[in-house]
LUMVOVEX-589654 format. One record per residue (C-alpha): x, y negated, z. Coordinates in pm, whole numbers, padded with zeros to 5 digits, always signed. Layout:
N
XYZ
...
# end
This chain:
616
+00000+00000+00000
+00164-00327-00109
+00170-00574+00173
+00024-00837-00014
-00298-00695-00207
-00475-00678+00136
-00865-00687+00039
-01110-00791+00314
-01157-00452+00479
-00806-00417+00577
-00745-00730+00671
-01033-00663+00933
-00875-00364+01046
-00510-00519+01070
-00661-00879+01307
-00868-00608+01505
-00502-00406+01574
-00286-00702+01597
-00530-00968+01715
-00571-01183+01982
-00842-01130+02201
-01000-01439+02362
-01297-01220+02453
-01523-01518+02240
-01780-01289+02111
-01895-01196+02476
-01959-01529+02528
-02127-01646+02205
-02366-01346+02108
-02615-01487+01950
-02423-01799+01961
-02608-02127+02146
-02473-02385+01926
-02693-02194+01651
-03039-02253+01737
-03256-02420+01464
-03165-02651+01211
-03118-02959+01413
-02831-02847+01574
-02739-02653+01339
-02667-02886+01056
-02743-03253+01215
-02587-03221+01573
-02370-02968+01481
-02050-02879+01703
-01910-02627+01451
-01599-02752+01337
-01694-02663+00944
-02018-02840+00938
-01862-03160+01067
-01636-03128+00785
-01931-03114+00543
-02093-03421+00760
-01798-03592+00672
-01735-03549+00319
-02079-03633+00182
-02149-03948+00368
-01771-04015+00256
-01946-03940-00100
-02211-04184-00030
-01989-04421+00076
-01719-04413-00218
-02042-04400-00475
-02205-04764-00303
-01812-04863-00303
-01763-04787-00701
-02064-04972-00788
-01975-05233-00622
-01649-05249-00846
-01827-05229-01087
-02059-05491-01035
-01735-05780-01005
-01574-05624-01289
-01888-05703-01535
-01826-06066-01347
-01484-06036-01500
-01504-05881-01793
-01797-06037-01947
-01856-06370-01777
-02095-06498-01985
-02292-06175-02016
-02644-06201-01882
-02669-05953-01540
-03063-06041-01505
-03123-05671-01508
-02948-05617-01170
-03210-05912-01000
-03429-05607-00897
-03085-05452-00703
-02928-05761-00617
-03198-06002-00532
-03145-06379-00525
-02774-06334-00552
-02828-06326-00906
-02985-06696-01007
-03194-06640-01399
-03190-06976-01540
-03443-07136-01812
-03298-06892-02081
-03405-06628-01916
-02961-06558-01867
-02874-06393-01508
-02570-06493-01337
-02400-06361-01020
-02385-06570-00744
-02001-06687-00673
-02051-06657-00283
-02188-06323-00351
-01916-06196-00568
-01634-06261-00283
-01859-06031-00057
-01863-05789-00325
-01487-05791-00313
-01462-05771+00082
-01734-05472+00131
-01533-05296-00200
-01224-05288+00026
-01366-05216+00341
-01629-04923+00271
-01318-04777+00023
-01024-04799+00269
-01246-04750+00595
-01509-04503+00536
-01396-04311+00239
-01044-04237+00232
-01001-04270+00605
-01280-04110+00708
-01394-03892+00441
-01044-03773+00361
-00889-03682+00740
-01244-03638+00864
-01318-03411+00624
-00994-03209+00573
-00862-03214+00933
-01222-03096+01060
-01197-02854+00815
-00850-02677+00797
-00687-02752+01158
-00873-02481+01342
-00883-02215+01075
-00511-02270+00937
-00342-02254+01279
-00586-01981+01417
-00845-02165+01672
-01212-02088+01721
-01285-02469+01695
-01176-02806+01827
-01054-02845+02158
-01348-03067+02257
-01672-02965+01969
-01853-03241+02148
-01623-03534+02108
-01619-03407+01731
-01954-03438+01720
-01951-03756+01876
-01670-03862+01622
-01870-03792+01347
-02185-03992+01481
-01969-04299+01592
-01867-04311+01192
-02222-04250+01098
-02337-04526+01295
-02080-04776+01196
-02192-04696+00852
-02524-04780+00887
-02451-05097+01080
-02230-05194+00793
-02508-05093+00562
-02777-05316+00719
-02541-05611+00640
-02561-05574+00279
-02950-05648+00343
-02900-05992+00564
-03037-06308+00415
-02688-06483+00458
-02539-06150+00280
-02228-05965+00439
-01895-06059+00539
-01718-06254+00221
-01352-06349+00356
-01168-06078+00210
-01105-05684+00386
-00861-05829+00530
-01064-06131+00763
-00787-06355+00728
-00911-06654+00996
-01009-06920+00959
-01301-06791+00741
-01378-06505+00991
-01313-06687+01293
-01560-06995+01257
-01907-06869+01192
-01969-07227+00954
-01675-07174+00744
-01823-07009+00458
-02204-06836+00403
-02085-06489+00510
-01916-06578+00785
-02172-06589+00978
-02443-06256+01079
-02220-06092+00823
-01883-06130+01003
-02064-06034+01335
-02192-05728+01206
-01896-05663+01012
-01675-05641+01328
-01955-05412+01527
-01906-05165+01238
-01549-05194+01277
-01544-05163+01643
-01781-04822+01612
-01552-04726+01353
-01224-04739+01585
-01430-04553+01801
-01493-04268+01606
-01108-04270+01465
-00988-04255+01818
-01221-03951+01945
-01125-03758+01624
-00820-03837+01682
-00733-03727+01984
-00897-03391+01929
-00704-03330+01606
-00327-03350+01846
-00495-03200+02138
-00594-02896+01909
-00280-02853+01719
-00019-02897+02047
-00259-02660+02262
-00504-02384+02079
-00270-02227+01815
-00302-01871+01788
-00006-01625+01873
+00304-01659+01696
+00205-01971+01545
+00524-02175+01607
+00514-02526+01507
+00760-02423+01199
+00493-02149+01042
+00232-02409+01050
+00140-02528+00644
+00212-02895+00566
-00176-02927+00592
-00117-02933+00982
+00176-03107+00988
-00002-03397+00777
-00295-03415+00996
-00140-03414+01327
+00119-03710+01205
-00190-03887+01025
-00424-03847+01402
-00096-03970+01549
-00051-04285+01366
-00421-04371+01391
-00432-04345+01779
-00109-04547+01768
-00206-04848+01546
-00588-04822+01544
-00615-04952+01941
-00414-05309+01797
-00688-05388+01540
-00934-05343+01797
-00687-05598+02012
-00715-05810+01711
-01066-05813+01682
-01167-05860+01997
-00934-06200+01964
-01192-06254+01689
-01483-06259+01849
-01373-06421+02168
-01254-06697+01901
-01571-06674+01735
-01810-06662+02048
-01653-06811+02292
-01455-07070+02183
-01090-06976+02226
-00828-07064+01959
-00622-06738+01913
-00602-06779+01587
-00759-07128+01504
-00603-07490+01482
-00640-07835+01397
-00939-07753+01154
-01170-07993+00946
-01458-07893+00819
-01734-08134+00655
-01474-08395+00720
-01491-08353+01088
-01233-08226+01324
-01283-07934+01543
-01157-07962+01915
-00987-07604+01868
-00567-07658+01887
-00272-07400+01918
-00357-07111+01783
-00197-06947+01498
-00333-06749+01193
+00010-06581+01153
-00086-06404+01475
-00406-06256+01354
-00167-06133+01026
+00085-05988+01231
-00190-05787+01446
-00378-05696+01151
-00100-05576+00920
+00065-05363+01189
-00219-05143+01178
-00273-05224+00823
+00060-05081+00701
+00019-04763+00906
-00315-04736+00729
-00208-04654+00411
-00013-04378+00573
-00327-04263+00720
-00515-04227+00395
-00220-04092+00161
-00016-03833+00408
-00317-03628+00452
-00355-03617+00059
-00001-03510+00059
+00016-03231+00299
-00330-03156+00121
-00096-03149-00257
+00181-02953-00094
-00060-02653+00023
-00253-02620-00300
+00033-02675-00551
+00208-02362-00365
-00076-02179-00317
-00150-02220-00737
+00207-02252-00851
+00276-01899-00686
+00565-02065-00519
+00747-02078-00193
+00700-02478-00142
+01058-02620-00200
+01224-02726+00084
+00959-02677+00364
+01186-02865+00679
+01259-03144+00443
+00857-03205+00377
+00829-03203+00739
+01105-03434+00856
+00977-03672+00547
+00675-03667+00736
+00799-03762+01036
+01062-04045+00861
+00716-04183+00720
+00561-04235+00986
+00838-04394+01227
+00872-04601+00934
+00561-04695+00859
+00548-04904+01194
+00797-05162+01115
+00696-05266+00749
+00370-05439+00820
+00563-05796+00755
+00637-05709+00353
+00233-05839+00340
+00370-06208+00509
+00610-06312+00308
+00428-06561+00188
+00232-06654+00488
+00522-06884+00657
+00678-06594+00836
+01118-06648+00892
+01295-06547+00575
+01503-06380+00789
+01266-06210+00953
+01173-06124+00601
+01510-05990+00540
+01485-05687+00803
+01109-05606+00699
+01241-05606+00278
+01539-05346+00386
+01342-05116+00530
+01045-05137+00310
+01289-05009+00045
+01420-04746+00304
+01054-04573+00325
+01090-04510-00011
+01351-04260+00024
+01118-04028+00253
+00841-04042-00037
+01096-03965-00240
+01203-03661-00118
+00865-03526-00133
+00799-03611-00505
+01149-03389-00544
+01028-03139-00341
+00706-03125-00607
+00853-03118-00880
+01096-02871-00751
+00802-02679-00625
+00629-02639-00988
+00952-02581-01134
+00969-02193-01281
+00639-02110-01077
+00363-01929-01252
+00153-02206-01266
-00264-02142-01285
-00375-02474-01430
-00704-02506-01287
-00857-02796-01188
-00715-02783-00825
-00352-02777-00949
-00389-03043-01201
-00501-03282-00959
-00228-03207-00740
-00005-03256-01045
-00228-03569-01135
-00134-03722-00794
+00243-03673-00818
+00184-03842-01142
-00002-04129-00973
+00213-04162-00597
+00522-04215-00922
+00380-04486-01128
+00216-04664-00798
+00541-04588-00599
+00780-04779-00812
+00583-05132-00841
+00595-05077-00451
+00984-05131-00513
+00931-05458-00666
+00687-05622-00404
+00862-05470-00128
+01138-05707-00218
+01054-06093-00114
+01254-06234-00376
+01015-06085-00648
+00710-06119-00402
+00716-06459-00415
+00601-06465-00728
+00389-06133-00737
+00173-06213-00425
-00183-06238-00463
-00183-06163-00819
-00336-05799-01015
+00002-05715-00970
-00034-05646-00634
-00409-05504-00731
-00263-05221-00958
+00031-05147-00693
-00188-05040-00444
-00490-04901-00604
-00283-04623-00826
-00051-04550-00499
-00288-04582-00208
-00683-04551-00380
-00604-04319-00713
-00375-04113-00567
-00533-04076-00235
-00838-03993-00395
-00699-03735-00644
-00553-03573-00328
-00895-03527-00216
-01071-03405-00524
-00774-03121-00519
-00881-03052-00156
-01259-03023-00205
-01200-02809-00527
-00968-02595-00348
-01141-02567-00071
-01548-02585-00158
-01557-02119-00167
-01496-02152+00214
-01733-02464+00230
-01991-02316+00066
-01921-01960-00064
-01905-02075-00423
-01692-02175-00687
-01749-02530-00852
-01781-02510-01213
-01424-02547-01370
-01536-02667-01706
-01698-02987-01537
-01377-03010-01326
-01134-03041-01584
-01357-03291-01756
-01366-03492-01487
-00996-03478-01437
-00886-03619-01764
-01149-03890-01836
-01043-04011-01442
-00661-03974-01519
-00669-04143-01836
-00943-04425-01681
-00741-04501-01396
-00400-04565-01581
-00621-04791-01888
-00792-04991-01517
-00473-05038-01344
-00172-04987-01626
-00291-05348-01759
-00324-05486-01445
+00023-05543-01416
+00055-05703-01712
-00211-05990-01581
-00044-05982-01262
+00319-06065-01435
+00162-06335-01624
+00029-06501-01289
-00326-06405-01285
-00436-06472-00918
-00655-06177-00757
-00999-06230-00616
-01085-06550-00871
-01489-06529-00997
-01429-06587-01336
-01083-06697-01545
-01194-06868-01892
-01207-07203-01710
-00832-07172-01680
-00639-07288-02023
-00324-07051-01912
-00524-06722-01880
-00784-06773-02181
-00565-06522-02355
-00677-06246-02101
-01034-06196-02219
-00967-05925-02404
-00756-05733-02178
-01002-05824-01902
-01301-05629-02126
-01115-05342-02192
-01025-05345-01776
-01404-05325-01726
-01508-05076-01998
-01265-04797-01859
-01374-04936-01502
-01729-04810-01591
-01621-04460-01766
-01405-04382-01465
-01721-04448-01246
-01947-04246-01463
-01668-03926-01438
-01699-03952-01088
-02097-03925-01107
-02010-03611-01306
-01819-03505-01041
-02115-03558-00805
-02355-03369-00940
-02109-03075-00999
-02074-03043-00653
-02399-03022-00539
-02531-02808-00804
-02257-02553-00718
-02329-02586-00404
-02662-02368-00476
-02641-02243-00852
-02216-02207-00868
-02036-01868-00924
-02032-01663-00599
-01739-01608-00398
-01660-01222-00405
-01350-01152-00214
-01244-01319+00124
-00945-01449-00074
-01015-01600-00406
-00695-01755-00478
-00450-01558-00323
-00350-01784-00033
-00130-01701+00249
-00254-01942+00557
-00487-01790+00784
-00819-01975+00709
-00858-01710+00393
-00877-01402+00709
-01213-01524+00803
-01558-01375+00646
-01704-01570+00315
-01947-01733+00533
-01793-01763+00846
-02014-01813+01140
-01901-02029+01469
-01599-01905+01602
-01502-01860+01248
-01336-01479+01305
-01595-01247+01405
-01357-01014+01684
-01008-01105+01766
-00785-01393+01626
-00548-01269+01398
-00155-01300+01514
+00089-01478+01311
+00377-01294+01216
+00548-01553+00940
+00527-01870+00785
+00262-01981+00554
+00453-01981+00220
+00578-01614+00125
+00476-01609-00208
+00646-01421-00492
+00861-01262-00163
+01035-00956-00270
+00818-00887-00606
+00511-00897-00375
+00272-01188-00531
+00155-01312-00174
+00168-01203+00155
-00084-01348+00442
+00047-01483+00740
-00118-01207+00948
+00073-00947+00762
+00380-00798+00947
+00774-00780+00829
+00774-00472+00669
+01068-00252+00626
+01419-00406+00582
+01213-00773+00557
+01353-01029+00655
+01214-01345+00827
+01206-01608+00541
+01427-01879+00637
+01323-02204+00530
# end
């Protein structure tokens, strides 16, 4: 019997031998958490079903967030275009005049812009991407029953929910949401006159926010606490797959940099409420001067960029532990250089903390100061990479299955390249100075940080959707959506750097009243027709997934894809507790593929013969 070709039976037979017994099923016979279908699928404490809570209100969230995109880039693109037809969506922020033409309000369009970067960064690739993935994999890759708290998950997953809807109830005020940029650079989020949406919008804005920390915190902390404490036997740190080690450095980071944004905010609305000047001086407004003196706006910068930088480790390391499981999982591979991947990990995120200034250097900050945050800006790239090496090295001579998991894994060592190396450029302040502000910056961090983040995800939910759901989604449609997205996202953001070399400041409501970019009307319509194919690609994708979800190919074996980590032990639909008897022991790390002419062998599977331990 080869040691690798285990099917489900005999993998049954080998936990139930070598297992660990935490004696769970005495306890959970006709398990309590299982009782009807409110907490069942609504309160749920199963680990899996939070996942799936996750990941489709992280749907929701990144559909609203598209459209929204969409919506400013018809502003762009076709400024003279009538947008009448959206009146019924929109309401009065789009004003018909006496030719019957529809035009979107400017105030409006700035909001568009702000709730576009907040529901994006916030709720879809923080949320839905470590909610959804570290929910998922943590306690069935390192062999755990569940979380180390179900209820705080729970209560995670809620806290998100609600700051969703609190943000969503914005979009509905009178006034209209928050419209001074994701970022809520004061003074237009700290004085409730400044501008129309800085008033109930702002307010309700920083309530989501709040909720929001709330929920990253809780999730947070359960993600460490589960990794350091519930992994099975022989589960050393140095067997665990990258997934792990990505997750518990990404929960690490946010309880680190999270709690100083909430500092930040809570500056804010003691500023806003209260009267305080944190962050507000010698202001005029309507001609008259306010009585608020000595505060700084650099300050609320400096708070919000240290959690700010950390962030966009937070949304892309999960995608990348996410790329380094799946790519050696369907390149057949060992992954190349498993320590390095780890320590780059680590390097990241010690990094990542003392950055945050590269976003200043324009804001009045010491060019000095400016010197120590450009050096090691360019140092962090040398961490990321190592990883793209390791990649590459990774699909190098492996027999690679180019389905549509792998080619987004491929897609987003495509897209961490080409958004990587404009990072270069800004990270310097020299260059900065004149890149700041303008698409340039737009395109860096969209293909880097949004594109590539996002492709990490679609490679996780079509890798992972047979132990979501117990089916397959429908490769055909998955492929199809990879290349129109690929080739839509370089045509949105490739030109973008061209506009951004040539000056064109971001966030502006419409350019043709500007003599030096007149030229850029063309390039601005092509931006916005590939905009709205990418968007409709990603509808595609939608409805793939839920009509798999009931009508895709059935998964027949507990191992579809040949996979070594220990989530592929558990039964196709795996109830709470996720292994019916005993917890199967670990007896070697998660990447012995292709080990001794054997095509895979599971991490339960023991040495066999003359083996020896794979030294990575």
């Amino acid at each position: 019997m080869s040691g690798s070709h285990h099917n489900g039976k005999e993998t049954d037979v080998l936990i139930e031998t070598q297992g660990y017994d935490d004696h769970f099923h005495e306890h959970h016979e006709g398990d309590k958490y299982q009782f009807g279908f409110i907490s069942k699928y609504i309160f749920s404490m199963d680990h899996k079903i939070i996942a799936r809570q996750f990941l489709i209100t992280g749907m929701f969230w990144a559909l609203v967030g598209a459209a929204m995109s969409i919506i400013f880039r018809l502003q762009l693109g076709f400024p003279d275009a009538s947008l009448a037809w959206l009146k019924p969506v929109l309401g009065k922020w789009i004003t018909i005049n006496e030719a019957g033409v529809g035009t979107l309000e400017s105030e409006f369009y700035y909001a568009l812009v702000t709730m576009h970067g907040t529901i994006i960064v916030f709720f879809v690739l923080t949320a839905g991407l470590s909610g959804t993935f570290s929910n998922l994999l943590i306690p069935l890759q390192i062999g755990a029953r569940d979380m180390a708290s179900p209820f705080l998950n729970m209560l995670s997953y809620w806290f998100f929910f609600l700051s969703g809807a609190v943000l969503l109830y914005s979009l509905f005020l009178s006034t209209g949401p928050f419209s001074g940029g994701w970022t809520a650079y004061p003074p237009l989020s700290a004085l409730p006159q400044a501008s129309i949406g800085s008033g109930a919008g702002m307010t309700l804005w920083l309530v989501s926010l709040a909720l929001f920390v709330v929920s990253v915190l809780l999730g947070g902390m359960n993600y460490i606490t589960t990794v350091l404490n519930l992994r099975t036997k022989g589960m050393s740190l140095w067997r665990m797959p990258l997934t792990i080690w990505a997750f518990l450095v990404t929960a690490i980071l946010g309880l680190l940099s999270f709690p100083v944004l909430f500092s930040g905010f809570l500056l804010l609305i003691f500023d806003r409420s209260l009267g305080t000047s944190f962050y507000i001086s010698d202001i005029f407004i309507n001609g008259a001067a306010l009585d608020r003196i000595g505060g700084s706006p650099i300050l609320y910068q400096h708070i919000f960029w240290f959690l700010g930088h950390p962030e966009v480790y937070i949304i892309i390391l999960p995608a990348m532990g996410i790329v380094s499981e799946v790519m050696s999982v369907h390149a057949r591979k060992p992954i190349f250089g498993y320590r390095a991947m780890v320590y780059s990990i680590l390097a990241i995120a010690f990094l990542s903390f003392i950055v945050w200034a590269h976003h200043m250097f324009m804001s009045g900050v010491n060019p000095f100061i400016s010197n120590f945050f450009v050096v090691f800006t360019l140092i962090i790239a040398v961490p990321s990479a190592v990883k793209v090496f390791n990649w590459i090295s990774t699909l190098y001579g492996g027999n690679i299955r180019l389905n549509t998991p792998m080619l987004f894994c491929i897609g987003f060592v495509s897209m961490f390249i080409s958004g990587g190396l404009t990072g270069i450029f800004l990270g310097n302040s020299a260059i900065d100075i004149q890149q700041h502000d303008t698409y340039f910056v737009v395109a860096h961090f969209h293909i880097v940080m949004g594109v590539a983040a996002f492709y990490g995800m679609f490679a996780g939910v079509y890798n992972w959707f047979p132990k979501m759901f117990g089916r397959f989604m429908n490769e055909t449609l998955g492929k199809i959506h990879f290349w129109i997205t690929t080739i839509g996202a370089y045509a949105v953001f490739g030109p973008m750097h061209f506009l951004g070399m040539a000056g064109v400041p971001r966030r502006y409501y419409r350019f043709d009243s500007f003599e030096a970019f007149s030229g850029f009307d063309d390039m601005n319509k092509f931006i916005t027709i590939a905009a709205i194919i990418t968007f409709f690609a990603q509808i595609l994708f939608v409805v793939n997934f839920f009509w798999s979800m009931y009508r895709g190919k059935k998964v027949e074996s507990q191992n579809p894809w040949g996979s070594n980590s220990l989530e592929w032990t558990t039964p196709i639909e795996a109830g709470h507790g996720n292994w019916p008897g005993k917890i199967p022991t670990v007896q070697r790390w998660a990447y012995d593929y292709g080990k001794d002419g054997i095509e895979f062998t599971q991490q339960h599977i023991p040495l066999r013969e003359g083996e020896e331990q794979s030294s990575h």
